[in-house]
N, C-alpha and C positions, 0 to 999 in steps of 0.2 A: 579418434578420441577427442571431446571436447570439454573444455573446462570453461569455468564459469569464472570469474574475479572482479572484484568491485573495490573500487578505490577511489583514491583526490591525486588529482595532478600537481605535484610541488617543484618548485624550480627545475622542471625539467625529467622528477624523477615521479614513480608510483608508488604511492602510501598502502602497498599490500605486502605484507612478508612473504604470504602465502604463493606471491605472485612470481618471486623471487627463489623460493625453494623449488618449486616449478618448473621455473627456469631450467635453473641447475640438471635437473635428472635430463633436459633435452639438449647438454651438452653434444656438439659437435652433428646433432640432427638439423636436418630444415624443415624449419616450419612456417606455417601461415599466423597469421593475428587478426583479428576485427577486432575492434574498437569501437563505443558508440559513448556519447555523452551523456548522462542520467540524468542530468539536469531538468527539472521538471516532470521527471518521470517517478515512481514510489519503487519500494523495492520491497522485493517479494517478504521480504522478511516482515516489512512492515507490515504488509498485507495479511500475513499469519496473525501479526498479533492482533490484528481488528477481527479476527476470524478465532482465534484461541485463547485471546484474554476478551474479550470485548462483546462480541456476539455468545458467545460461550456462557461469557454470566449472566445474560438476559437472558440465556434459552434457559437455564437450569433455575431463575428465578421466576421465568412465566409458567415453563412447562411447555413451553412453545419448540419446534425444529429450528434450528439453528438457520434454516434455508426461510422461514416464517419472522423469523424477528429479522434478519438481512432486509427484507422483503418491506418490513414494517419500518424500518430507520431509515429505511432508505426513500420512502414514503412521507417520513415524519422531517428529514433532516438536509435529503437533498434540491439542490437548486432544479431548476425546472428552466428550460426555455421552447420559445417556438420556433417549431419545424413549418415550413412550408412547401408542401408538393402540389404542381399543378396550382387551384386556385382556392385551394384547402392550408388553412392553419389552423394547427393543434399546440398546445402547452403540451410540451411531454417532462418527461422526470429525465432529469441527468444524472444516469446511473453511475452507479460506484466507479466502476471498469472504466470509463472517460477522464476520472478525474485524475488532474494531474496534481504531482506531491505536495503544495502546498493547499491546493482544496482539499486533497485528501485528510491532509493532517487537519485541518478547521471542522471538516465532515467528524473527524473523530474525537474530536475533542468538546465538540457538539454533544455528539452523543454519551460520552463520560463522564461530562456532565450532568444531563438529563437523568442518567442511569443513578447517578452517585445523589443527587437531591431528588427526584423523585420516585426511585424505588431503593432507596438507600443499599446503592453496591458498591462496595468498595473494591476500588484494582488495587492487587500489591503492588504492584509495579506502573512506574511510568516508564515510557515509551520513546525514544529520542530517536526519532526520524533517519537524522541525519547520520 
């Protein structure tokens, strides 16, 4: 059985109740933990709503797949650098999937922008990363 939990580290203790109720049911069992830092990493959740608030109202306002307007903002919006193999360099695009949480959030805010003044879309909702 594995669980998921995402939290802030505060003097010592974990900012997840969920993490805590959890706990409790594996009274008196042994278990294991991993642990990894997020720090600079986005979290899936986020990731959804660039995916079901954000690309979602470009697709339904182009008429466009959802995989088609991804394709196209990420073309329009993403940073690019150069690769070198051998004695060949190319610009390539720095995909969505590389970037970490705060290009992520600039990447999208880019584009909700662009969306909201030039095809006038409005999100009900903003978005808070963190």
């Amino acid at each position: 059985m594995k669980n998921y939990f995402q939290g802030k580290v505060l003097n010592g203790g974990f900012s997840c109740k969920k993490w805590y109720e959890f706990l409790a049911k594996l009274e008196g069992k042994i278990i294991g933990i991993f642990a990894e830092s997020l720090e600079g990493k986005r979290s899936n959740q986020y990731n959804s709503y660039m995916w079901s608030a954000v690309i979602d109202a470009i697709a339904d306002y182009s008429g466009n797949s959802k995989d088609a307007i991804h394709s196209f903002i990420e073309d329009k919006f993403a940073d690019r650098e150069w690769v070198q193999v051998g004695r060949e360099n190319r610009l390539v695009l720095k995909t969505c999937s590389t970037l970490k949480r705060g290009e992520f959030d600039e990447f999208v805010k880019k584009v909700k922008l662009w969306a909201q003044e030039d095809l006038d879309i409005t999100f009900q909702e903003d978005y808070d990363p963190l």
